[in-house]
C-alpha positions, 0 to 999 in steps of 0.5 A: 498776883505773882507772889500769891501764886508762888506762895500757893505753889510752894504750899502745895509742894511742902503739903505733897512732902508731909504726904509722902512722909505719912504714907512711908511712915504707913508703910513701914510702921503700921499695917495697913489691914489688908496686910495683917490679914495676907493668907500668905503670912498666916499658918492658920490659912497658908496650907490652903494655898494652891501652887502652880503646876510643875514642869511635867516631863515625859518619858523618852527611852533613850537608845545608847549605841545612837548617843555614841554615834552623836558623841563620835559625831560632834566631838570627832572621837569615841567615847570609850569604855569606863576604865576601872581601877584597883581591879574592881568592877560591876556585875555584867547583867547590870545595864542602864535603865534609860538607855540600855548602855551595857555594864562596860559604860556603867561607873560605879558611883559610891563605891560599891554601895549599889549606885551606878551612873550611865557615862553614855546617858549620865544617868544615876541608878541603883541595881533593879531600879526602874525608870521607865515612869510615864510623867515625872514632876519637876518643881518649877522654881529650882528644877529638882525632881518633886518626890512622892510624900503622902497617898490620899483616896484620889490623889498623891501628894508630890514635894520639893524636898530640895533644901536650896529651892528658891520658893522654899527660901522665900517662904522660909524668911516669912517664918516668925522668929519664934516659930524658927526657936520652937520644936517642930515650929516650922510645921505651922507653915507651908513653906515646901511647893507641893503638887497634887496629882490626881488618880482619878480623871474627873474630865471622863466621868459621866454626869448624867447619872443618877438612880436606877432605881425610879418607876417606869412613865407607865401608869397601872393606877394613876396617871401624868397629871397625878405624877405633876401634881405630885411634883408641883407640891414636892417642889414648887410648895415644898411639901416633904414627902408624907405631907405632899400625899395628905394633901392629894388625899385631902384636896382631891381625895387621891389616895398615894403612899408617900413611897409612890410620891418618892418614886415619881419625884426620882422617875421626874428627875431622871427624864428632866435631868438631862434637858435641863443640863444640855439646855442653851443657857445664855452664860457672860464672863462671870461664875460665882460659885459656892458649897453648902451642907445637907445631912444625909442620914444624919451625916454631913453631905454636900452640895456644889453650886455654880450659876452665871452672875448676869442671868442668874441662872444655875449652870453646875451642881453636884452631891457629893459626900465629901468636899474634895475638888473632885465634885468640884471639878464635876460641877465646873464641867456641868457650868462649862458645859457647850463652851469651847473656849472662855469668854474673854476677861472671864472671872471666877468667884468663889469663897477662898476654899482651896478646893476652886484654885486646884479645880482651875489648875485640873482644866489648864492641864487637861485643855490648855490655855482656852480654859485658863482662869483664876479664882477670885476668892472673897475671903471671910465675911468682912470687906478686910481687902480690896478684891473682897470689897469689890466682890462682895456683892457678887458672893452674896448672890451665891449666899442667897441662892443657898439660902433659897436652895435650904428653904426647900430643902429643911422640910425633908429634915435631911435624905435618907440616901444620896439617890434622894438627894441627888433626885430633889436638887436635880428637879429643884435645879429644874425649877428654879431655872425654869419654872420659879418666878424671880423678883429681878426679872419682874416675877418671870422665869430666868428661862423662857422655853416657848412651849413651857410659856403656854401651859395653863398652870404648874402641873401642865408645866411639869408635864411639858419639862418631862416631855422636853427631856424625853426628846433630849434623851432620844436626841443625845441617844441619835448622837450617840449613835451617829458617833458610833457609826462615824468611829 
């Protein structure tokens, strides 16, 4: 009996050896599919990747006369006046920008080529130069100065040109050796860390707005429950405009332009807007989001989507004409909307677009650490690694409320103005969450608002929504007053 076990002992230890033996034969020889597929060492996907933030450093203006008393104080002597040599020396209007040390502590640095160096604060400067600058950007990884490259329409492009700086290094021996032979072969990658600052503050802008232009709730010739049955027909059957009035002429012998179902459908969103935005939605630890693409006047446009994975509810959404982070910082303000810190091991999921890593690195800037988090990007349409396959399910929510979203949105063949477009999602948006039945709530509503529970049908529901944003229209117009008055 003894020796059986032995014998299985010993097995067992030369079947574990062959084991280990395959997986470093694996590692070193083969790779591993997760690994052919690292955006890291791809030059198609590299320049979408987001880098972390640099140190920022604020300007302090330094006074000299004090830097001399420190210097007499700690080192028990003067610091004593730039002694020049060969009879040379600087212009008597020329001082320190950063500390306003005179011209007697000012070095010549280079010889009379117009750089000077401050002996009382150690700074460099040439002639008229101005140092005074707010912030100043240091890259995180060699400590260097980040300098100003490139100006685009809502943010400049700041870059580690330091050759010595470690990330730069690093990235560099990633490089093929074919690329390094090559002209310009090294353009393929991003190998430099950059930073984007924004010049437009995203976190101040209203997200309330939308067209001015939409009629008044003062009816001359029809009335509310006309308006509903409009809305009801626009959005609930996803009627286009035209045939949403043949169909009030044909059903009920309402005689409506299609330009009257317009201007109600933009009246509707205007009061619904605002109840639907500021509602207590019930929000878990995980957001999934997503972009999808409508055609406004024929020109691509886009939509932003956010909705919480647990409820199913849409938290954020934003039009926009481009697909900048811009819009998506606006719509992560909308999902984040009520909350004073996350939820803890809170999780954002999104496609591998770079334009949610940027949005995430905006919110740790402006609120700090109660509202830090990273994507997890779901790359692709294969399961290539194992974040991707993990997530997928998730991501394909999102997937199919944009399908959902397109199937009311093909039968309008595209806007003909972005005050079109940002009227119909808002009220799709409003039906979705509170009106549309969904088969994994057993055909109820995501949302049960007492009140909208006892009307008799649809167009009674959507007189009730424009009830409800009515009174949050007035509530938040109180607020506005209270602070007003408080301030």
């Amino acid at each position: 009996m003894d020796n059986i076990i032995l014998y299985l002992l010993q097995t067992i230890q030369q079947l574990y050896q062959q084991n280990c033996w395959l997986l470093n034969f694996i590692c070193r020889y083969i790779p591993l599919k997760q690994w052919a597929f690292d955006d890291s060492h791809s030059p198609k996907y590299q320049k979408f990747t987001t880098d972390k933030l640099p140190i920022i450093r604020t300007f302090i203006r330094q006074d000299w006369q004090f830097l001399l008393e420190y210097y007499s104080w700690k080192y028990n002597k003067p610091l004593r006046p730039v002694q020049r040599r060969n009879g040379k020396s600087i212009p008597e209007d020329t001082i320190c920008p950063l500390c306003g040390a005179p011209h007697l502590y000012i070095y010549d640095n280079n010889g009379g080529n117009g750089q000077y160096q401050c002996k009382v604060c150690g700074q460099t400067f040439i002639t008229g130069e101005i140092v005074t600058s707010p912030i100043r950007f240091v890259c995180p990884y060699c400590g260097h100065a980040l300098v100003a490259k490139k100006d685009r329409a809502f943010f400049h492009i700041h870059k580690c040109v330091n050759p010595k700086c470690s990330f730069y290094l690093h990235n560099l021996k990633k490089v093929d050796k074919e690329h390094l032979d090559e002209a310009y072969g090294k353009n393929k990658y991003k190998l430099h860390y950059i930073y984007r600052e924004f010049t437009v503050d995203f976190f101040r802008m209203d997200l309330s707005s939308l067209p001015k232009n939409a009629s008044s709730l003062k009816f001359t010739k029809h009335n509310s429950h006309i308006m509903s049955l409009c809305l009801t027909m626009h959005v609930n059957l996803q009627l286009s405009l035209r045939r949403t009035a043949q169909a009030l002429d044909d059903l009920y012998g309402i005689k409506i332009s299609h330009q009257m179902v317009a201007n109600y459908a933009r009246t509707a969103a205007l009061v619904i807007k605002p109840f639907v935005d500021h509602y207590d939605y019930p929000k878990s630890s995980t957001f999934i989001a997503d972009e999808t693409y409508i055609k406004v006047r024929s020109v691509k446009a886009y939509v932003w989507l956010i909705m919480d994975a647990v409820s199913r509810s849409i938290l954020g959404y934003q039009v926009s004409d481009n697909r900048s982070v811009g819009p998506c910082i606006l719509a992560m303000r909308m999902a984040f909307r009520g909350l004073k810190k996350l939820p803890e091991n809170f999780r954002f999921i999104a496609d591998g677009y770079s334009a949610y890593p940027l949005a995430a690195q905006q919110f740790f800037r402006e609120y700090g650490d109660a509202f830090k988090f990273d994507i997890t990007q779901v790359i692709g349409l294969t399961n290539d690694d194992a974040v991707t396959t993990e997530f997928r399910p998730f991501k394909q929510m999102v997937e199919r409320l944009n399908r959902t979203f397109k199937a009311s949105y093909r039968v309008s063949c595209g806007y003909d103005n972005y005050d079109g477009a940002n009227y119909n999602v808002s009220l799709w948006v409003a039906y979705y969450n509170f009106l549309r039945p969904h088969k994994h709530k057993n055909y109820h509503v995501l949302n049960k608002v007492e009140m909208l529970e006892g009307a008799e049908n649809m167009p009674g529901k959507w007189q009730l929504l424009i009830y409800l944003g009515q009174q949050t229209i007035l509530r938040l117009q109180e607020q506005q007053v209270s602070e007003g008055i408080c301030s």
